[in-house]
C-alpha positions as CSV (number, residue, x, y, z in Angstrom):
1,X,0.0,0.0,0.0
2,X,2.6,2.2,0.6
3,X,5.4,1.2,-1.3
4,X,7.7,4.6,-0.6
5,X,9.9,6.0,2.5
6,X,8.5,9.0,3.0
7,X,11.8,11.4,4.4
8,X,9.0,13.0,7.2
9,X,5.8,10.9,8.7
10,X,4.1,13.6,10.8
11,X,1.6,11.7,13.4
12,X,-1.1,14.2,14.3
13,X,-3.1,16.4,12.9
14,X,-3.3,19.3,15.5
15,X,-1.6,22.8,15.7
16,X,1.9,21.1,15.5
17,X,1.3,18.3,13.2
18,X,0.2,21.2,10.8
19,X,2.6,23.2,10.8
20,X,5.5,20.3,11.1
21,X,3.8,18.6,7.7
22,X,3.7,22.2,5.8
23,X,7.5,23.1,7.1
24,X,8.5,19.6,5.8
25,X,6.7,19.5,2.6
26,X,7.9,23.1,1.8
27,X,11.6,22.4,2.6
28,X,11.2,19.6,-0.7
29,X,11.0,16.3,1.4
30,X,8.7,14.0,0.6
31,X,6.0,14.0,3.8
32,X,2.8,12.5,5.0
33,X,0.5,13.8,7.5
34,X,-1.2,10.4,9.0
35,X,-4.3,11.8,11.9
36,X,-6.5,9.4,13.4
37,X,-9.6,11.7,11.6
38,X,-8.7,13.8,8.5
39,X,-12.2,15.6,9.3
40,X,-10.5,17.3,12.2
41,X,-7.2,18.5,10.8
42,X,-6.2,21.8,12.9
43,X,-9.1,21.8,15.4
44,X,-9.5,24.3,17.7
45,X,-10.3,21.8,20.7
46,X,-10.4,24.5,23.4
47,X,-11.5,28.4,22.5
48,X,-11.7,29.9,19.3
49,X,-9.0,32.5,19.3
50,X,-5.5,32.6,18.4
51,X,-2.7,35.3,19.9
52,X,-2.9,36.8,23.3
53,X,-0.1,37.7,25.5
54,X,3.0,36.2,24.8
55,X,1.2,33.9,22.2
56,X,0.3,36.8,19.8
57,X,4.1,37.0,19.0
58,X,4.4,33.6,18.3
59,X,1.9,33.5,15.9
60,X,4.1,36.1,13.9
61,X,7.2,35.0,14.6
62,X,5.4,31.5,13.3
63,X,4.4,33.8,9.9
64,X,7.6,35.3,9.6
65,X,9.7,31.8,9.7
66,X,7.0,30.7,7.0
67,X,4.8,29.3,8.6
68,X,0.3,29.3,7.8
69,X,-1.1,30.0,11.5
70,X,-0.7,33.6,11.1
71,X,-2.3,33.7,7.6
72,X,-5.0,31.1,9.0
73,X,-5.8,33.0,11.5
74,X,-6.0,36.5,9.5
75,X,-8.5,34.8,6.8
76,X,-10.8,32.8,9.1
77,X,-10.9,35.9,12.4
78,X,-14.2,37.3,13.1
79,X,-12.3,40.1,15.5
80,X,-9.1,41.5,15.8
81,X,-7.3,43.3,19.1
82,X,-4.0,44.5,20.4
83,X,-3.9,43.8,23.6
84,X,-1.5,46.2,26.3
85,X,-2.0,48.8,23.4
86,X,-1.6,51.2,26.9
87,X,1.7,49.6,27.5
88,X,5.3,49.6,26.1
89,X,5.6,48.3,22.7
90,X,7.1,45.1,24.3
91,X,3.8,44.0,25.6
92,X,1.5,44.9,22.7
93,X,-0.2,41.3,21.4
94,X,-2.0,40.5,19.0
95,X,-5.4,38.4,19.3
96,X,-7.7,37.0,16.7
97,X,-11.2,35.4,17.9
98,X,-11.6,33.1,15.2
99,X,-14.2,31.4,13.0
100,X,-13.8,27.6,14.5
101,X,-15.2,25.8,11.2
102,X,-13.5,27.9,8.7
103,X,-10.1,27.6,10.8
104,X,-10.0,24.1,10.1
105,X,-11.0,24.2,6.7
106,X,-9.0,26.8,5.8
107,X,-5.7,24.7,7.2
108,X,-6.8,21.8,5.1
109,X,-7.1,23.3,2.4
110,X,-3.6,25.5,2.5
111,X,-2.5,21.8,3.3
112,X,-3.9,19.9,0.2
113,X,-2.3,22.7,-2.1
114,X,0.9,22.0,-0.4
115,X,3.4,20.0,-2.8
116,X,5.2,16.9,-1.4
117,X,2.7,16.4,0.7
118,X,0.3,13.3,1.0
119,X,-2.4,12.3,3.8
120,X,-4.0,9.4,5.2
121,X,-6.3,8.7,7.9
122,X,-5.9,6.0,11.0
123,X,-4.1,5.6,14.7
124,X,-0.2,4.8,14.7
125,X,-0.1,2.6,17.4
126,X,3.5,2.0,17.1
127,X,7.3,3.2,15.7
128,X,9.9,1.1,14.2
129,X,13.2,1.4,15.9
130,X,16.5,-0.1,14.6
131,X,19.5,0.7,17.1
132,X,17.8,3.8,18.6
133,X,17.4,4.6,15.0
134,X,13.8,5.6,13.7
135,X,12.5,4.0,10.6
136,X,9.1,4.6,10.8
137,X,5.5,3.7,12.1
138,X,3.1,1.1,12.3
139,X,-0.8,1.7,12.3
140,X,-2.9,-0.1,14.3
141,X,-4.3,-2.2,11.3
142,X,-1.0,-3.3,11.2
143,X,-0.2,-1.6,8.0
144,X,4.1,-0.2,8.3
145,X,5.4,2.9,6.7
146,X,9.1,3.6,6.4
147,X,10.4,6.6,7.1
148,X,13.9,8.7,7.3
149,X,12.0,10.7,10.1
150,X,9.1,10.6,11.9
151,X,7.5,13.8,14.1
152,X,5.3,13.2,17.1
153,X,2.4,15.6,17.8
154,X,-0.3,13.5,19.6
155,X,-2.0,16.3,21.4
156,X,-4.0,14.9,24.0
157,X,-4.3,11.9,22.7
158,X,-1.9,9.7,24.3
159,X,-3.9,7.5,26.6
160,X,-6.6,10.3,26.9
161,X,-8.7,10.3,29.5
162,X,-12.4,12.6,29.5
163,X,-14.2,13.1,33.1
164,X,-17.2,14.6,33.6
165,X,-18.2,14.6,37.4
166,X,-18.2,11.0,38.2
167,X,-18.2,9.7,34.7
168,X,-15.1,9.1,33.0
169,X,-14.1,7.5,29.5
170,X,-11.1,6.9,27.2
171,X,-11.2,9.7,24.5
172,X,-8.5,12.5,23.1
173,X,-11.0,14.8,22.5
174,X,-15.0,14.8,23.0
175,X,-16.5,12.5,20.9
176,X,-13.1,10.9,19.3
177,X,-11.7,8.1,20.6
178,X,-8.1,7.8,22.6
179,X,-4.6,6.8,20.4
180,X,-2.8,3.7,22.5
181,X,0.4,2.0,22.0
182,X,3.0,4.8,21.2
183,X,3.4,5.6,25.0
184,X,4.4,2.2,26.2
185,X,6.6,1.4,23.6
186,X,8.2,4.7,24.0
187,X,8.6,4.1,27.9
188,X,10.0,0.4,26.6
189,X,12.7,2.5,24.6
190,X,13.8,4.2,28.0
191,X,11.9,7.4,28.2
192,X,10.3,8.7,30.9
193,X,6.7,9.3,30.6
194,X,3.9,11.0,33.2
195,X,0.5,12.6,32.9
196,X,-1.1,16.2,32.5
197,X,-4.5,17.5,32.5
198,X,-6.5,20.3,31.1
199,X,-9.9,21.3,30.7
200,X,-12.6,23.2,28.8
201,X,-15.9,24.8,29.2
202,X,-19.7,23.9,28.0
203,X,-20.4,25.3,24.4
204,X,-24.2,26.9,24.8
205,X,-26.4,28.2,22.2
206,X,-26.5,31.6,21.8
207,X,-29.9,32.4,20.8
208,X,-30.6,31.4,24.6
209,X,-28.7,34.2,26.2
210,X,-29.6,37.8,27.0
211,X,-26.4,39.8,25.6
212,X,-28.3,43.1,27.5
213,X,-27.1,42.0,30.9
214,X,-23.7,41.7,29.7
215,X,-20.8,44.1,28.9
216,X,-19.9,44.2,24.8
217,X,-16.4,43.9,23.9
218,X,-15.7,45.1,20.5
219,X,-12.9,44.3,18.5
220,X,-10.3,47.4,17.9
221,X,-11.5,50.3,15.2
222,X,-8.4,50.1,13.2
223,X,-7.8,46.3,13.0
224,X,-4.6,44.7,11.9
225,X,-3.3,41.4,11.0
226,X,-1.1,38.9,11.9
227,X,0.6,37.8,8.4
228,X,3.3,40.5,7.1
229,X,2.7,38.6,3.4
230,X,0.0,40.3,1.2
231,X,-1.8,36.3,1.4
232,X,-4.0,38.4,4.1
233,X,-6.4,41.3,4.6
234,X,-7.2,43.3,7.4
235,X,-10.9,42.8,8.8
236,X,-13.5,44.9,7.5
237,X,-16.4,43.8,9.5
238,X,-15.9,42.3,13.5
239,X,-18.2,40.1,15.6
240,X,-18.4,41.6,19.1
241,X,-17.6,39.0,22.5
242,X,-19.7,39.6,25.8
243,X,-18.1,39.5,29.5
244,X,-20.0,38.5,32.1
245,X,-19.2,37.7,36.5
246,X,-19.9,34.6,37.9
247,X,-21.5,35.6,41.9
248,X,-21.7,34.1,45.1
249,X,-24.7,32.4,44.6
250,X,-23.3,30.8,41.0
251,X,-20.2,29.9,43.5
252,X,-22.6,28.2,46.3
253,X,-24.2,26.2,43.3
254,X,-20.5,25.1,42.4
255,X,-19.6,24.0,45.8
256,X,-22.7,21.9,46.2
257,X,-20.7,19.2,43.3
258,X,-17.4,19.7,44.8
259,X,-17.7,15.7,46.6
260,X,-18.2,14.8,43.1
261,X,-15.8,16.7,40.8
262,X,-13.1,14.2,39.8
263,X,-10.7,17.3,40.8
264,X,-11.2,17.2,44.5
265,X,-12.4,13.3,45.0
266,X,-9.1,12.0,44.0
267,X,-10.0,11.1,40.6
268,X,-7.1,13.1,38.6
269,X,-4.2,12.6,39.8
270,X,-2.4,14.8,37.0
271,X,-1.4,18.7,37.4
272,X,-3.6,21.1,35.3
273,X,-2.5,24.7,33.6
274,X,-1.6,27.0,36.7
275,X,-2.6,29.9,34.6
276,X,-6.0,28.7,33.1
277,X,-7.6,27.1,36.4
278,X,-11.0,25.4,36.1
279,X,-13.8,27.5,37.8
280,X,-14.1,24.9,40.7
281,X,-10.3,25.4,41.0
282,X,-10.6,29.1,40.6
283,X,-13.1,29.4,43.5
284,X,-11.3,27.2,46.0
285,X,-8.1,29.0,45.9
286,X,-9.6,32.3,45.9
287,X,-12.4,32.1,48.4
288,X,-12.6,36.0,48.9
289,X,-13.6,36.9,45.8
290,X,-17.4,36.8,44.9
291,X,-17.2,36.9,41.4
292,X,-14.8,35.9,38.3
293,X,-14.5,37.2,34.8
294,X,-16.6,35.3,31.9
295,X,-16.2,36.1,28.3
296,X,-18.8,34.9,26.1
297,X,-17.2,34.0,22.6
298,X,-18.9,33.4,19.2
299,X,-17.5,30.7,17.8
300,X,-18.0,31.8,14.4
301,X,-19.6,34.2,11.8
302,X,-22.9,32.0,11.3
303,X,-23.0,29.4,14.0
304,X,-25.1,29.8,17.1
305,X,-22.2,28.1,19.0
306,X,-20.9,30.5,22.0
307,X,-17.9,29.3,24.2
308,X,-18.1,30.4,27.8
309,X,-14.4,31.4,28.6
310,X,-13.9,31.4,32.5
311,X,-15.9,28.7,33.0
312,X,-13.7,25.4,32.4
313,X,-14.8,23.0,34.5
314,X,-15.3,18.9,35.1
315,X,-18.1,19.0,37.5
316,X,-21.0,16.6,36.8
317,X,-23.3,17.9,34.1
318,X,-26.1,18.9,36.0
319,X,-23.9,21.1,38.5
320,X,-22.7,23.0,35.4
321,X,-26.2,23.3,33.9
322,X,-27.7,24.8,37.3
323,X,-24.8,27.4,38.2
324,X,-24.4,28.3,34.6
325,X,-28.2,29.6,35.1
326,X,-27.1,31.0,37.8
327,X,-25.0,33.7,35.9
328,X,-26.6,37.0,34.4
329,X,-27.9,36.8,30.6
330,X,-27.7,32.9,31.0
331,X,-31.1,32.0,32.8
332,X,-32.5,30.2,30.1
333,X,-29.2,28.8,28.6
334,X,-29.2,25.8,26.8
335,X,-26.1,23.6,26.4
336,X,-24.7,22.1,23.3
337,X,-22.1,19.9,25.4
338,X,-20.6,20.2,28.9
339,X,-17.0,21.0,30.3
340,X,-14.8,18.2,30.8
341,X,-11.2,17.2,32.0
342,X,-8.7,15.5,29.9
343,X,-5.6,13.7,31.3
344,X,-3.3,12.3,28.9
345,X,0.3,11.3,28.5
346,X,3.4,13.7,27.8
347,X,7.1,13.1,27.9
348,X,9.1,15.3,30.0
349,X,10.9,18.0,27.7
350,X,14.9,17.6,29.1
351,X,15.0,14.5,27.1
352,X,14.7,16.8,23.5
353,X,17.7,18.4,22.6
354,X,17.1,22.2,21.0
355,X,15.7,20.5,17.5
356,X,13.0,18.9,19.4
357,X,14.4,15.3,18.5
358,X,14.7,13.0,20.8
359,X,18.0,12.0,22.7
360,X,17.1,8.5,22.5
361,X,16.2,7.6,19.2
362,X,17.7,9.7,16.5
363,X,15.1,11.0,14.0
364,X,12.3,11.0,16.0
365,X,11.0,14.8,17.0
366,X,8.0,15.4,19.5
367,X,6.6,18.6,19.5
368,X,3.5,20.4,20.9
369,X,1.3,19.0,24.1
370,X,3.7,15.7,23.9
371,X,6.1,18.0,25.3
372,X,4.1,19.2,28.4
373,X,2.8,22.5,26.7
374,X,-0.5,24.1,26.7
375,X,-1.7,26.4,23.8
376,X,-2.4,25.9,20.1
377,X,0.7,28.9,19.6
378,X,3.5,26.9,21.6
379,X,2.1,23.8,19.5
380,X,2.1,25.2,16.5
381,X,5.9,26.4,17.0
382,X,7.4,23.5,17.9
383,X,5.7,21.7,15.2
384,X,7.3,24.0,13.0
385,X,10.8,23.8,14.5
386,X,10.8,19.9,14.7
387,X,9.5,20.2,10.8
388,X,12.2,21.8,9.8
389,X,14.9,20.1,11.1
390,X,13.2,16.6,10.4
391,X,13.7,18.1,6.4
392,X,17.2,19.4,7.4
393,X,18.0,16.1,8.8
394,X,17.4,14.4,5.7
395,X,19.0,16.5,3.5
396,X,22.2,16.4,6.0
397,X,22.1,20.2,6.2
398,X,23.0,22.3,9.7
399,X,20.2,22.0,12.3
400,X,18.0,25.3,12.8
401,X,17.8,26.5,16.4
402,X,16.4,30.1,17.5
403,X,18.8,31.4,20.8
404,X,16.3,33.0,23.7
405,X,17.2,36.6,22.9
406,X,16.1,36.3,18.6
407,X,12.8,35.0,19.9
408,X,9.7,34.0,21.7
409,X,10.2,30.2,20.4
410,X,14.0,30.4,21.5
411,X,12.8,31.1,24.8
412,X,9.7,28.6,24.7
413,X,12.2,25.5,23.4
414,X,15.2,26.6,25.7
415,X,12.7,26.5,29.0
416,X,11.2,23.2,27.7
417,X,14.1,21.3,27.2
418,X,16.7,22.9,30.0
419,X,14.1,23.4,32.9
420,X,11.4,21.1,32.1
421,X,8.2,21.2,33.0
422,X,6.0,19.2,35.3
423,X,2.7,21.3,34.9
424,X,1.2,22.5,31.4
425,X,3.6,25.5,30.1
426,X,2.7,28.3,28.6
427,X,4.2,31.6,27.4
428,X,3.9,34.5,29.3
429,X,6.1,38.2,28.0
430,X,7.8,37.3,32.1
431,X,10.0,34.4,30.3
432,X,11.6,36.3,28.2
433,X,14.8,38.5,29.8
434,X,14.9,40.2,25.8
435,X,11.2,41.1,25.7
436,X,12.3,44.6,24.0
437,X,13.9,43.3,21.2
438,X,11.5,40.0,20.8
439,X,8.4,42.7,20.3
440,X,5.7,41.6,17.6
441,X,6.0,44.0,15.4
442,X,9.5,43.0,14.5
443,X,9.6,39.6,13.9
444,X,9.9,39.5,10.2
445,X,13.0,41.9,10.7
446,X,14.1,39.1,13.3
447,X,13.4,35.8,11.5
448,X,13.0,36.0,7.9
449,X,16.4,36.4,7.0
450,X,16.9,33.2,8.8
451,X,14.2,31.4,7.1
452,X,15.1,32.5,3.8
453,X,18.7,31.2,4.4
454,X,17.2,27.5,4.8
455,X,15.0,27.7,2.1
456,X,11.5,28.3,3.6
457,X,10.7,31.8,2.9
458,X,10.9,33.1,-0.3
459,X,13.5,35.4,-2.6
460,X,10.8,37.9,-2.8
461,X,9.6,37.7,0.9
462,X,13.2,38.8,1.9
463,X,13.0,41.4,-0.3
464,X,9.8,43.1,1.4
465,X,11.2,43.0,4.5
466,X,14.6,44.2,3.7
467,X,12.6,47.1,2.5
468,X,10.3,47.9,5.2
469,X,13.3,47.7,6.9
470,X,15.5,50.2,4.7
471,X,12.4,52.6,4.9
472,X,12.6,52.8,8.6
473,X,15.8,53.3,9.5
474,X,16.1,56.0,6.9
475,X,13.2,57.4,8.7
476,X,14.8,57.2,12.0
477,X,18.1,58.3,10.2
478,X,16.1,61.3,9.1
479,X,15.2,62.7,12.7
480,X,18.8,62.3,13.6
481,X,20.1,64.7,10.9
482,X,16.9,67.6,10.8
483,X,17.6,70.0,13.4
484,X,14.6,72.2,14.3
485,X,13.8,76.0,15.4
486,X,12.6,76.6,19.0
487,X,10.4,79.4,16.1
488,X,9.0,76.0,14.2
489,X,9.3,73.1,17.5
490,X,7.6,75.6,20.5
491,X,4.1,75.9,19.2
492,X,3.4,72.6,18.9
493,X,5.5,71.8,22.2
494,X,3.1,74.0,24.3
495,X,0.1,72.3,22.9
496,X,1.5,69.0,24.4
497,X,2.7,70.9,27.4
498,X,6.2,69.7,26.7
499,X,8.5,72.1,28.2
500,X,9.7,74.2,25.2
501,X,13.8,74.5,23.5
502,X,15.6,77.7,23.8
503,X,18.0,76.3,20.6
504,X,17.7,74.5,17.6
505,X,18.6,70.6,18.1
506,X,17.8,67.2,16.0
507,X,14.7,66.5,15.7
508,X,15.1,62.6,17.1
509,X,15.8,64.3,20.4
510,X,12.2,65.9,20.9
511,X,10.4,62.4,19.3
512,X,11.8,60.7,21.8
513,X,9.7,62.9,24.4
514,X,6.9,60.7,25.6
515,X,4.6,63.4,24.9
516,X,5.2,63.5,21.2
517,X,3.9,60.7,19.3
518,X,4.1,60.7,15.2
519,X,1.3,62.4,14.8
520,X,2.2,65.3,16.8
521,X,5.5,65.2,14.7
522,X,3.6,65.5,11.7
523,X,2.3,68.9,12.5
524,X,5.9,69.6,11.5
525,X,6.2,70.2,7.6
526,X,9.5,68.7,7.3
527,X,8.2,65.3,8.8
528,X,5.0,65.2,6.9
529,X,6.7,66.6,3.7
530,X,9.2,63.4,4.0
531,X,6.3,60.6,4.8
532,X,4.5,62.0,1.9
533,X,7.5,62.0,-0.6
534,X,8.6,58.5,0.8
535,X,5.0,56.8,0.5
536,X,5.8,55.4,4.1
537,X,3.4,53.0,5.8
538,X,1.9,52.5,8.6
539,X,4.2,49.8,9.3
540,X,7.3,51.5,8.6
541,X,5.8,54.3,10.9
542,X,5.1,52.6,14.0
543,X,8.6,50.9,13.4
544,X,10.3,54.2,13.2
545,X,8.2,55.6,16.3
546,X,9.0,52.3,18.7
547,X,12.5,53.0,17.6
548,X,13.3,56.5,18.0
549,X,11.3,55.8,21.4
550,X,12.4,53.0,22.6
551,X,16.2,53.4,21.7
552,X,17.9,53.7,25.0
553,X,16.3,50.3,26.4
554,X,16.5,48.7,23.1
555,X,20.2,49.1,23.2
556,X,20.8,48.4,26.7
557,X,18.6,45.0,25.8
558,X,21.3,43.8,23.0
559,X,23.9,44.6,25.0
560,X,22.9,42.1,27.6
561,X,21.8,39.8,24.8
562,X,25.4,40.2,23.4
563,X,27.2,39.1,26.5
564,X,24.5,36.1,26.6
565,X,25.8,34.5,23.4
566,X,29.6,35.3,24.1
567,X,28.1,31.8,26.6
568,X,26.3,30.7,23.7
569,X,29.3,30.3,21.6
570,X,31.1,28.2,24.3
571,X,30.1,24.4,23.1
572,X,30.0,21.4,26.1
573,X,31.1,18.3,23.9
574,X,28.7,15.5,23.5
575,X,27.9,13.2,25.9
576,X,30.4,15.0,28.4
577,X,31.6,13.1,31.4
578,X,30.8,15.8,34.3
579,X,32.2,13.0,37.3
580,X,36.1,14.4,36.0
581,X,35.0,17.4,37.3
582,X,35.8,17.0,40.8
583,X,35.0,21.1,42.1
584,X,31.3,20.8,40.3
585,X,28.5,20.5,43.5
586,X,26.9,17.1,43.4
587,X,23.3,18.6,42.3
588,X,25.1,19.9,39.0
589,X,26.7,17.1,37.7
590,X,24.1,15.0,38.1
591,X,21.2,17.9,36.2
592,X,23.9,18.3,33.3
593,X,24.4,14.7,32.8
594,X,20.8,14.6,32.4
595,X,20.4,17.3,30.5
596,X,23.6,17.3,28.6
597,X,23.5,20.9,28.0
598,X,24.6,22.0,24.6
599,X,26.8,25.4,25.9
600,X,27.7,26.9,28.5
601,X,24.7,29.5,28.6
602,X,22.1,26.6,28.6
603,X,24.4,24.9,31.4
604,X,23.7,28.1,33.7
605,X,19.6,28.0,33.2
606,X,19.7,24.5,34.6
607,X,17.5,24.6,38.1
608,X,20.3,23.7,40.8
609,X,23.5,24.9,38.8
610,X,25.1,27.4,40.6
611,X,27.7,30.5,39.2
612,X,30.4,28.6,40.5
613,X,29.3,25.6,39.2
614,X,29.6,27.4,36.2
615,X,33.3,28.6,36.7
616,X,34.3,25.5,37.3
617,X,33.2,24.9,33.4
618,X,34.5,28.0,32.1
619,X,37.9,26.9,33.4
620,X,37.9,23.2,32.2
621,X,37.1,24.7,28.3
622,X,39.7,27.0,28.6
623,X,38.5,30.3,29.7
């Protein structure tokens, strides 16, 4: 039946899989996506949105590596927001909510014009190994495909495990069954394996809630997008979400099913997302407050299908029901399905090295909620990283590796696979010391160069953003050079109640007042003379403005980044034997020989390695 060895099997069909199969197939290796139900390629399991905090940069760092989420996302959004627009550039986000069926058809159909790529439909139940070698996978009808490599982005799906209240039933996803096989064989081949949970709230009909009791939230005036290619448009027209409060009364109702939520009888064992807590778990821990945040989400353009953010839970179906109509504008709500838990299996992330393949058997990458994530961004990224170098493995070309100050995903691998994780990660702007320099509106001028050089984006793509990025500095350039008259600069400075310049100076230094913003520089003629003759966006304006702003921290920020990869550059040899070093603490030697850090930056994020620990390295190589 199949009577090829394809270079890249991708198993999954989620966020990761996705973006792993496209990465692949675009790099020229011959790939197939095999997904236990082709129907539900790229579901959006939990809420319909994509971005956020943290996440909203991933998407376009994702888009400017050459990836489809952040085009996805653009054609198939329903609302578009900045988040922190009242903040530093450095915490602007970007968030989609998103049209759930058109997402997933969308994907699949970006996927089935993809060349090199081919598709088919069951559970891999197994891998073939040959001396800690991959060669490829075995479904569970028993049918084998060879492979050169094989990616591994099971979701949830690993021994998946649904409760509702007291019920519980095998599954990787409501209504789809659970994938077995692949965890015990793996645990077989020496990994270590444990178990995660995470949850998700009842889907309602909407034409049962009364929206008057609630508090619209619009999406932003001027929307943008995620993509930086032209294969996207900005939205025209936006669907508006609803926030809501939960009370004491909804709570009292809640508390009455706590002796039968799985999460409090005993029944899950597994550690759920810190940062996404189920309601029951939300008003346990935080007993003094009388009422939580609920945002009530469409979950498209034309469905009646609403998800009711806030309100993850895995209390029996009849507690849900009766609290939920406990909660303003939904006293006459009518379910569509409850919340539920999942646990399923993951594989702690120290055994990956930086490409997401495995230590243990070479050519096999895991990526996504396999690795103890949480999120369909960080899914989508890994499954793009461990794509990539799957195709650069075969074609015996340098691995591609992002450090933690070029990028959100540097940061996201480097935590997974130095630190671990033994709860559900997910990204937050706090993880990353270069959060200045990793801002969202720069990631093309970041990454594509990078992709380009390995063949993903395109001659022409690089050519944009070399542009955009010409255009701006000359911009920036141009403030530096035109001085200005306290005659021409006071008027306007006294309508911003800046204090006013007794002598002419460059015109970067009064930008970089926080009063002024471009537009108030516009009322200059020089500066709107020069954005008129140059044609300049509104891209290479905000990219001037965050950098004539933002110039003293962004500089302080790659001069810390700087010394950072002086560490980088120092590489550990493989499979180093730490015991020779007889000054290193106990606790060290035996993390790094775990971990088998790659240099001697990653050596010094290891939990339990000390400064001197790190001396004592720096000596042995020779500084």
């Amino acid at each position: 039946m199949f009577d090829r060895e394809y270079d890249v099997i991708v198993v999954g069909g989620g966020h990761a899989g996705c973006e792993a199969a496209a990465s692949a197939a675009n790099l020229g290796c011959s790939t197939l996506l095999i997904t236990m139900n082709l129907q539900n390629i790229a579901q959006m399991s939990c809420n319909p949105a994509m971005g956020g905090i943290a996440k909203g940069q991933i998407v376009r760092e994702i888009d400017a590596l050459g990836g489809y989420s952040g085009i996805v996302s653009d054609r198939t959004a329903i609302q578009f927001k900045m988040l922190n627009k009242s903040k530093g550039p450095a915490m602007w986000s970007p968030r989609v909510q998103s049209d759930r069926m058109r997402f997933a058809e969308e994907w699949r159909l970006l996927l089935e014009r993809t060349p090199n790529l081919d598709f088919y439909q069951e559970m891999v139940s197994g891998l073939i190994v040959e001396n800690d070698v991959i060669k490829g996978i075995r479904t569970s009808l028993g049918i084998e495909v060879k492979a050169k490599t094989v990616v591994l982005t099971n979701g949830t799906f690993l021994n998946g495990l649904i409760h509702i209240g007291e019920k519980q039933f095998g599954g990787g996803r409501a209504g789809e069954r659970a994938a077995t096989g692949i965890t015990e064989q793996l645990v077989d081949l020496g990994f270590d394996a444990g178990r995660m949970k995470t949850g998700t709230p009842p889907r309602v009909d909407g034409r049962s809630l009364d929206y008057s009791k609630m508090v619209e939230q619009p999406g932003d005036d001027n929307p943008e997008k995620f993509s930086y290619t032209d294969l996207s448009k900005p939205l025209t027209e936006q669907r508006s979400c609803y926030m809501t409060y939960t009370s004491s009364e909804v709570h009292d109702v809640l508390r009455e099913g706590f002796d039968r939520s799985p999460m409090f009888n005993g029944r899950i064992k597994s550690i759920g997302p810190r940062y996404c807590p189920s309601i029951e778990d939300k008003i346990n821990r935080f007993a003094d407050k009388d009422r939580h945040q609920m945002f009530i989400e469409p979950e498209g353009w034309n469905t009646v299908e609403v998800y009711v953010n806030g309100f993850s839970t895995s209390l029996p179906e009849d507690v849900q029901f009766k609290a939920l109509r406990s909660v303003a504008g939904f006293e006459t709500v009518k379910f569509f399905r409850p919340g539920y838990a999942i646990e399923y299996d993951y594989f702690p992330p120290t055994q990956l090295t930086h490409t997401l393949e495995t230590k243990l058997v070479s050519g096999l990458y895991f990526a996504g909620q396999i690795n103890g994530t949480t999120g369909y961004e960080e899914a989508a990224s890994q499954g793009l990283i461990a794509g990539v170098n799957a195709a650069l493995k075969v074609k015996e070309k340098d691995a591609f590796t992002l450090k933690r100050s070029e990028a959100y995903i540097g940061v996201l691998i480097d935590d997974l696979i130095t630190k671990g994780t033994e709860e559900p990660y997910r990204m937050f702007t706090s993880r990353a010391e270069y959060r200045t320099l990793l801002r969202q509106d720069n990631a093309d001028f970041r990454l594509t160069p990078m992709s380009h050089k390995i063949g993903l984006a395109s001659d022409e793509r690089l050519k944009r953003m070399e542009e955009k990025e010409r255009k701006a500095a000359d911009f920036v350039q141009f403030f530096k050079e035109t001085s200005i008259t306290p005659e021409e600069a006071n008027p306007v400075l006294e309508k911003k109640k800046s204090s006013p310049i007794n002598q002419s100076g460059k015109m970067f230094k009064l930008f970089a007042r926080p009063q002024m913003t471009l537009q108030d520089m516009k009322d200059f003629k020089k500066v709107s003379d020069y954005v008129e003759e140059h044609a300049l966006d509104k891209e290479v304006l905000e990219q001037a403005e965050i950098q004539v702003k933002y110039s003293g921290y962004i500089e302080k920020e790659k001069n810390n980044a700087d010394k950072l990869n002086r560490l980088e550059n120092i590489k550990i040899p493989k499979n180093f034997d730490y015991t020779k070093l007889k000054s290193l603490s106990y606790e060290a030697c035996e993390k790094m020989t775990k971990i088998q850090p790659a240099t001697i930056s990653q050596a010094s994020r290891i939990s339990g390695v000390s400064p001197s620990d790190i001396s004592v390295l720096l000596v042995y190589m020779g500084r």
